[in-house]
C-alpha positions in Angstrom: 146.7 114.5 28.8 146.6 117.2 26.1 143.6 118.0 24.9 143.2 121.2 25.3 139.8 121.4 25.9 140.0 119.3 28.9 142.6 121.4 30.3 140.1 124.5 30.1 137.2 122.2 31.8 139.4 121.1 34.9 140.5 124.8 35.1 137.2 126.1 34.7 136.0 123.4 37.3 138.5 124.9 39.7 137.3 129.0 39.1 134.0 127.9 39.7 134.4 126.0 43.2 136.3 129.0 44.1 140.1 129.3 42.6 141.5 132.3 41.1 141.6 131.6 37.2 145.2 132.3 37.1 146.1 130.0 39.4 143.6 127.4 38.0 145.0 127.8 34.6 149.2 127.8 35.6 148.2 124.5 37.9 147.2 122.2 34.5 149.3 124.6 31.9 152.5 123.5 34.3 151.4 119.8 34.2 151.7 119.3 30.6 154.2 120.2 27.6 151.6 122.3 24.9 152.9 123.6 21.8 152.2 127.5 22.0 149.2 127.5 20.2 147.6 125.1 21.6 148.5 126.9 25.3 146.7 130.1 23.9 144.1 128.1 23.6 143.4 127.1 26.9 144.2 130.2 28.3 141.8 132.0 25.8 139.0 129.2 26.5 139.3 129.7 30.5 139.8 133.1 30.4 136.7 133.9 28.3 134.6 131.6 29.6 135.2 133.3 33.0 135.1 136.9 31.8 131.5 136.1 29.7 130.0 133.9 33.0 126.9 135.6 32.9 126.1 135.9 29.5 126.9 132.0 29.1 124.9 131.3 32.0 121.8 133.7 30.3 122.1 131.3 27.3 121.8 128.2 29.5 118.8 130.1 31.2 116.8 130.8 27.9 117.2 128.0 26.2 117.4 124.7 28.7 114.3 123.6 30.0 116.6 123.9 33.5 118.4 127.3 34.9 122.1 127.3 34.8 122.3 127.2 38.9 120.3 123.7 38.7 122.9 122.2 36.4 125.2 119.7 37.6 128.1 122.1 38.0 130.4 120.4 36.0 127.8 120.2 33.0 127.5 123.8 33.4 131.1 124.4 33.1 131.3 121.9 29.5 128.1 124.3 28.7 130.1 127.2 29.0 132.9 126.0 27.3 130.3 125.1 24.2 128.7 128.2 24.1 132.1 130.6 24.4 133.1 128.8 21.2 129.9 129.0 19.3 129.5 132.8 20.1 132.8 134.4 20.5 135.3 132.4 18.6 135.2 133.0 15.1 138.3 130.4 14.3 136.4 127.6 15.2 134.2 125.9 13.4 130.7 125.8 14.4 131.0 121.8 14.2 134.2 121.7 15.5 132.8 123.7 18.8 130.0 121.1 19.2 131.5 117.7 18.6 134.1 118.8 21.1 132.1 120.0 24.0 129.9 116.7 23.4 133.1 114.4 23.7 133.8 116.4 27.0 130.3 115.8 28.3 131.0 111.7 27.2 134.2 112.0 28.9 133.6 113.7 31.9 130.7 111.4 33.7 127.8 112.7 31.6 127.4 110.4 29.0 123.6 109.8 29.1 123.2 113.7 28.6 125.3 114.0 25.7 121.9 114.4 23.7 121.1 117.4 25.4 124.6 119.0 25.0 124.1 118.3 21.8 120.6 119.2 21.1 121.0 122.9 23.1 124.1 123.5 21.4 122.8 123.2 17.5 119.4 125.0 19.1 121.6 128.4 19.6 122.9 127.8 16.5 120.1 127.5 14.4 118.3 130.4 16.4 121.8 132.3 14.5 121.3 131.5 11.5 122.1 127.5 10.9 124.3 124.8 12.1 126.5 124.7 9.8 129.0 127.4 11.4 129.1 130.8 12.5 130.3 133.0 9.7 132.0 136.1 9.7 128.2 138.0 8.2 126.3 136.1 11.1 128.0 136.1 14.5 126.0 137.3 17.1 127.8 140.0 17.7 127.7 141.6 14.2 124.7 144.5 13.6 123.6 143.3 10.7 122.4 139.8 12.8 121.7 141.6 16.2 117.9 140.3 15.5 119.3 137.0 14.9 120.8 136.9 18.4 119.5 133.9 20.5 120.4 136.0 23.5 117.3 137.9 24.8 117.9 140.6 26.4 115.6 143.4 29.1 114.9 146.9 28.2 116.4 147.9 31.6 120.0 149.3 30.6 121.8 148.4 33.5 120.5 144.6 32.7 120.6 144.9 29.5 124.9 146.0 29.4 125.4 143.8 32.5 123.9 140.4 30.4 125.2 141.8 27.1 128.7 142.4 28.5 128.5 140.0 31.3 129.4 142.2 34.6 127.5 142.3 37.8 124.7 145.0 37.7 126.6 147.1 40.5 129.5 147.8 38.1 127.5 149.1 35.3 125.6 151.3 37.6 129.0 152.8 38.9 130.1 153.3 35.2 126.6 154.6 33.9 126.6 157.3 36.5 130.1 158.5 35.6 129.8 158.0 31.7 126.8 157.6 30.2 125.3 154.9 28.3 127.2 155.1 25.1 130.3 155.4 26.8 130.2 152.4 29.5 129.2 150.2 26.4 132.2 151.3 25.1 134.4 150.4 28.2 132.3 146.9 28.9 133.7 146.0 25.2 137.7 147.2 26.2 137.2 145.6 29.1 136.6 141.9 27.4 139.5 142.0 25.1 142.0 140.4 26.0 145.2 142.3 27.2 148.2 144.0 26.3 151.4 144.0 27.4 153.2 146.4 27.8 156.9 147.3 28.6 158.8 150.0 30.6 162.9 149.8 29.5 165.3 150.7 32.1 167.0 153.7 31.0 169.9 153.3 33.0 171.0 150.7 31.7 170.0 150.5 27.8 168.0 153.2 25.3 164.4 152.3 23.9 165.8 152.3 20.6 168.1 149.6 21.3 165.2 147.5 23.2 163.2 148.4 19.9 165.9 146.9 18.0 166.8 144.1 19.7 163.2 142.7 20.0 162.7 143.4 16.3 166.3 141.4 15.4 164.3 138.4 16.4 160.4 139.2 14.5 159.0 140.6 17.9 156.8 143.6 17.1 156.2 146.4 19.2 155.1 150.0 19.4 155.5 153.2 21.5 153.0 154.5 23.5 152.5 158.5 23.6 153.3 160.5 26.4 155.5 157.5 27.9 159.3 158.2 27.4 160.2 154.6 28.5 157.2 152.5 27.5 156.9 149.6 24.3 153.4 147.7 23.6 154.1 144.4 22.4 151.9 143.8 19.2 150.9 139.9 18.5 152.2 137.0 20.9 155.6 137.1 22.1 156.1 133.6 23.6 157.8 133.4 27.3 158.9 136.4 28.0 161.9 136.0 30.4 163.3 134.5 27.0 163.2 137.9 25.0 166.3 139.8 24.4 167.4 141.9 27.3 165.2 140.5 29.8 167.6 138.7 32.0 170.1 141.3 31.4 167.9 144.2 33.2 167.0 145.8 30.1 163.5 145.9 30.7 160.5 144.8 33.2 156.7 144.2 32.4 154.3 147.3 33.6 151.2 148.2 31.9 151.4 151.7 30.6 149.2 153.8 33.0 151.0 152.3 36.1 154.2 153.8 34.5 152.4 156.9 34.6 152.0 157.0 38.3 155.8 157.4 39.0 156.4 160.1 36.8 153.4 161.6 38.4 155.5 161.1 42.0 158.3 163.0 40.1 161.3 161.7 41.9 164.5 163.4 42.2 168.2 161.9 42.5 169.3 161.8 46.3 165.9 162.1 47.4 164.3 159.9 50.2 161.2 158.5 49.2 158.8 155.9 50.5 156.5 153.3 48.8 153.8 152.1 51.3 152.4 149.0 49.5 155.6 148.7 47.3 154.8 144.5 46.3 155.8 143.2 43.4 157.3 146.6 43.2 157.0 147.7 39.1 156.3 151.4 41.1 159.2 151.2 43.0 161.7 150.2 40.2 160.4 152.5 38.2 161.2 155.1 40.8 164.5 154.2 41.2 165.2 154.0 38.0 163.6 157.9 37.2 165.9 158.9 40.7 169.4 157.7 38.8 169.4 155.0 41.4 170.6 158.0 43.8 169.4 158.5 46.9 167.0 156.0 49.6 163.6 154.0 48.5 161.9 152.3 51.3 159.9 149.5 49.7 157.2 148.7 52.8 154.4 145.6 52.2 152.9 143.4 54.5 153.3 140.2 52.4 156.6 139.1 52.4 156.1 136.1 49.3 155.2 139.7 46.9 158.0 141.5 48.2 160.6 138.2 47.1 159.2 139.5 43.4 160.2 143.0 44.5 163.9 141.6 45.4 164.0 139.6 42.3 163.2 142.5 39.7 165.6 144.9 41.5 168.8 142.8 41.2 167.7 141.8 37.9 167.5 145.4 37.2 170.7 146.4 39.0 169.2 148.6 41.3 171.3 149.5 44.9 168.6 152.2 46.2 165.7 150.2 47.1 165.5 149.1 51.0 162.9 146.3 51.8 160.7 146.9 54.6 158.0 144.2 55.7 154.9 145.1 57.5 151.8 146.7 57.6 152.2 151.0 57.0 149.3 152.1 58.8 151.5 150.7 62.2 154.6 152.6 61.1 155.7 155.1 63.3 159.7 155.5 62.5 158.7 156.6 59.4 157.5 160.5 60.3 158.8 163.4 59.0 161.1 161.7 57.2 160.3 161.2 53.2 161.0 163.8 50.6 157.7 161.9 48.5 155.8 159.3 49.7 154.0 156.9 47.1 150.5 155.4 48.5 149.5 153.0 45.7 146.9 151.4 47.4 144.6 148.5 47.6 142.0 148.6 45.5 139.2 147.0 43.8 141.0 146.3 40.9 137.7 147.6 38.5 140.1 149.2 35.9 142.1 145.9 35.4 139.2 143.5 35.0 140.8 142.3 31.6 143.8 141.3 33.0 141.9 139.3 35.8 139.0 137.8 34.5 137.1 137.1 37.4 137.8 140.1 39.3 133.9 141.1 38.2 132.8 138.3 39.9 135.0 138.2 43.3 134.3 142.1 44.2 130.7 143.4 45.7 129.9 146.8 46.8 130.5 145.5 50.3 134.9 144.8 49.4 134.5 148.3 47.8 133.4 150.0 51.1 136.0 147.9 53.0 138.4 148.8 51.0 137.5 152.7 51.1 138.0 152.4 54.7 141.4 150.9 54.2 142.4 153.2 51.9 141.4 156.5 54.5 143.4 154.7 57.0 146.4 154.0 54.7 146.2 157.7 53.6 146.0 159.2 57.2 148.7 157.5 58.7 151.6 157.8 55.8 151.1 161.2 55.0 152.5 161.6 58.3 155.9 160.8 56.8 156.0 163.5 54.6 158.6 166.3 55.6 156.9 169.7 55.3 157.0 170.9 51.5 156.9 167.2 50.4 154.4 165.2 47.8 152.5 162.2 48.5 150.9 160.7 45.2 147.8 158.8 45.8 147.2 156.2 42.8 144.1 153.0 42.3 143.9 150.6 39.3 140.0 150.9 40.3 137.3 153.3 38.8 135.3 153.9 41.5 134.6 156.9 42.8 134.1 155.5 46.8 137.7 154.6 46.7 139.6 157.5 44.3 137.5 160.8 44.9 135.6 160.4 48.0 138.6 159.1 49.5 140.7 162.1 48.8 138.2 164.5 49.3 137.1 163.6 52.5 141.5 163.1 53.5 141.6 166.6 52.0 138.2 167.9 54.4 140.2 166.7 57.3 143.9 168.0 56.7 144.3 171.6 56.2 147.9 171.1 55.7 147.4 169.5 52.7 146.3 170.2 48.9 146.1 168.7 45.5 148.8 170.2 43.4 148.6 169.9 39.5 151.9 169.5 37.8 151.4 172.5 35.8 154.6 174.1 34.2 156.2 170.5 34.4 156.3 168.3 31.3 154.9 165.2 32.8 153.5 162.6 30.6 150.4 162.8 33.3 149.3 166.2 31.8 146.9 164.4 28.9 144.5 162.9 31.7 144.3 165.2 34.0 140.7 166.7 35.3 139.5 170.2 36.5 139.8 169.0 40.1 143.6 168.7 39.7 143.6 164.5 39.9 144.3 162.3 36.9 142.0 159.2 35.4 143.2 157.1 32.7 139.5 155.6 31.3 140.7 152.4 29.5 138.1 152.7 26.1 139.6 156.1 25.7 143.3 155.9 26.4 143.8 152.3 25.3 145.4 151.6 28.7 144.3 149.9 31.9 142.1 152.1 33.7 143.4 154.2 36.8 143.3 156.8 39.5 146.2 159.3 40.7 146.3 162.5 42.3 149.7 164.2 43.7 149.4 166.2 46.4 152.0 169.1 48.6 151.7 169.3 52.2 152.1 172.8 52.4 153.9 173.9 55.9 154.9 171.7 59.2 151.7 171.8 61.1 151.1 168.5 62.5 
């Protein structure tokens, strides 16, 4: 089987009874042998469909004579498949987007209700302008057609950006109250593209204009990212990765450009001891050794010994001696005290500031797993400052944008530990210093850095009081 439009439907089947896209897309991708275009294809077709879930579904809503949530699921996952083509993918032709999601409906046990994919299809279409395909001057994402759009939408602007955009009211609030209308528009759009990636080269053991050079030797594009010493964005599609020049030689590792930003945040020094509480897959911790000269002691701790295999892997592939793997959970650590020159707590999070990269990361967390989380985060924070030697820096970093689990959570560590305070780099030339705040912490907003969206703050303990 591979048709790639199939693929996406048994993928999509899986996300919506409850499987992580990425796993529901590497399960069929690894069954078959695609070419590569037809393998972006899928991917963009599950991925999509899964970021846009409730702006499909408000299609389905308006313009069946049944809701989305009383279609047969299935039908509403070839529905969704349909209406992703028709209204965000400009490549394919109008016809081509219909025909196809009918032949899935056929092929898929519905064939008696091929006239109604059929029929609600072309009615979207015509409500844009005609069936004859979606141009360029008459998507429905284009001003000049905004009228045009079959896509009603409420006056409420939390509704309004959470159908338009297609995220969970509760996010938009938390973004409205920190930015502003214009602005979370602005972020709901980053935050549908689909990603980057991004590269951090291992100065120890190459240069990044060799990287640079190597990559372009074989018509692989990339660029440099400000304020990053080590970083590379690759532009346009790059094929398998492990394959690139340098890869399997340590040259370079996959990190996203704000999570490189954490570690030179952290600052570490050669012969230093240094800690990494929830270290898994362990980009932080390379990156650490790699800024320390490989000199001194790393202690890599996580709980989940499968992520912490990843950790091992990159390391060797990297060449790095000075990272020691430590498996458990942080907050029970007592060995540990006093001991750390800087202790990295890069904690777990929401995830609210990668929601690109995982596309149904929207859908999976609810103010409740925020709240949990918070509390996790306090406790993580309490207990591993404690193995900070007096004078030393724990850095607190999130890939999430809310406030419940970035601010109030330091604030309220900060309320509670007089021994402790935030301490802004200033006088060092950190490539933090462009996003730092008035409070002294550090947020990377993805529609105005171009980066994924995070949360650091460094902070001193300042004598030996305990």
């Amino acid at each position: 089987m591979t048709n790639p439009r199939q693929l996406a439907f048994i993928a999509l089947r899986d996300v919506h009874k409850g499987a992580y896209a990425d796993f529901a897309l590497d399960r069929v991708l690894q069954k078959v042998n695609l070419p590569d275009n037809d393998r972006r294809l899928v991917t963009e077709l599950v991925y999509g469909s899964v970021r846009r879930q409730r702006t499909l579904d408000s299609l389905i809503d308006q313009l069946a004579k049944k809701k989305s949530h009383q279609q047969p699921p299935d039908l509403r996952s070839i529905l969704h498949l349909g209406f992703y083509q028709l209204r965000y993918q400009e490549r394919i032709p109008a016809s081509a987007a219909v025909n196809t999601t009918v032949q899935l409906a056929k092929e898929n046990g519905f064939a008696g209700l091929t006239g109604f994919v059929n029929g609600l299809l072309r009615q979207y279409l015509r409500r844009v302008g005609g069936d004859e395909g979606v141009g360029e001057e008459n998507t429905p994402s284009s001003s000049s057609s905004l009228h045009r759009d079959p896509l009603q939408l409420p006056e409420n602007p939390v509704e309004r950006l959470g159908i338009l955009h297609s995220f969970p009211d509760w996010i938009i609030q938390v973004w409205l109250e920190q930015l502003g209308l214009s602005e979370t528009e602005q972020l709901c759009e980053w935050m549908n593209q689909s990603p980057t990636i991004d590269l951090r080269i291992n100065p120890l053991r190459t240069s990044i204009e060799e990287v640079e050079a190597a990559l372009q030797s074989i018509g692989i594009l990339v660029r440099r990212i400000p304020h990053l010493p080590q970083a590379l964005r690759f532009i346009g599609n790059t094929g398998s990765i492990q394959k690139l020049p340098g890869f399997k030689e340590g040259w370079w590792t996959v990190q996203d450009s704000s999570a490189q930003l954490v570690s030179h945040l952290l600052d570490p020094q050669p012969g230093e001891v240094v800690i990494d509480v929830c270290a898994a897959p362990g980009g932080k911790t390379t990156h650490i050794a790699e800024l320390m000269a490989d000199k001194g002691k790393i202690w890599a701790c996580d709980r989940t010994s499968s992520r912490l295999r990843k950790l091992q892997e990159n390391s060797q592939r990297l060449n790095l001696q000075s990272i020691q793997i430590y498996t458990g959970d942080s907050r029970h650590f007592n060995q540990f005290q006093n001991t750390a020159d800087r202790v990295l707590l890069d904690a777990p999070c929401s995830g609210l500031g990668t929601m690109h990269r995982h596309a149904d990361a929207r859908w999976r967390q609810t103010p409740e797993s925020v709240r949990e989380l918070s509390v996790l985060q306090e406790e993580l924070l309490t207990h591993t400052s404690s193995f900070v030697k007096a004078g030393g820096v724990l850095v607190y970093a999130t890939c999430t944008l809310h406030p419940a689990e970035n601010e109030e959570v330091i604030s309220a560590f900060l309320a509670k530990s007089p021994d402790w305070q935030i301490e802004s780099p200033r006088g060092v030339e950190l490539p933090v210093s462009a996003y730092s705040t008035p409070q002294g912490w550090f947020k990377v907003w993805p529609h105005r850095q171009d980066m994924d969206g995070f949360f650091m703050v460094r902070l001193r303990k300042t004598n030996n009081s305990e």
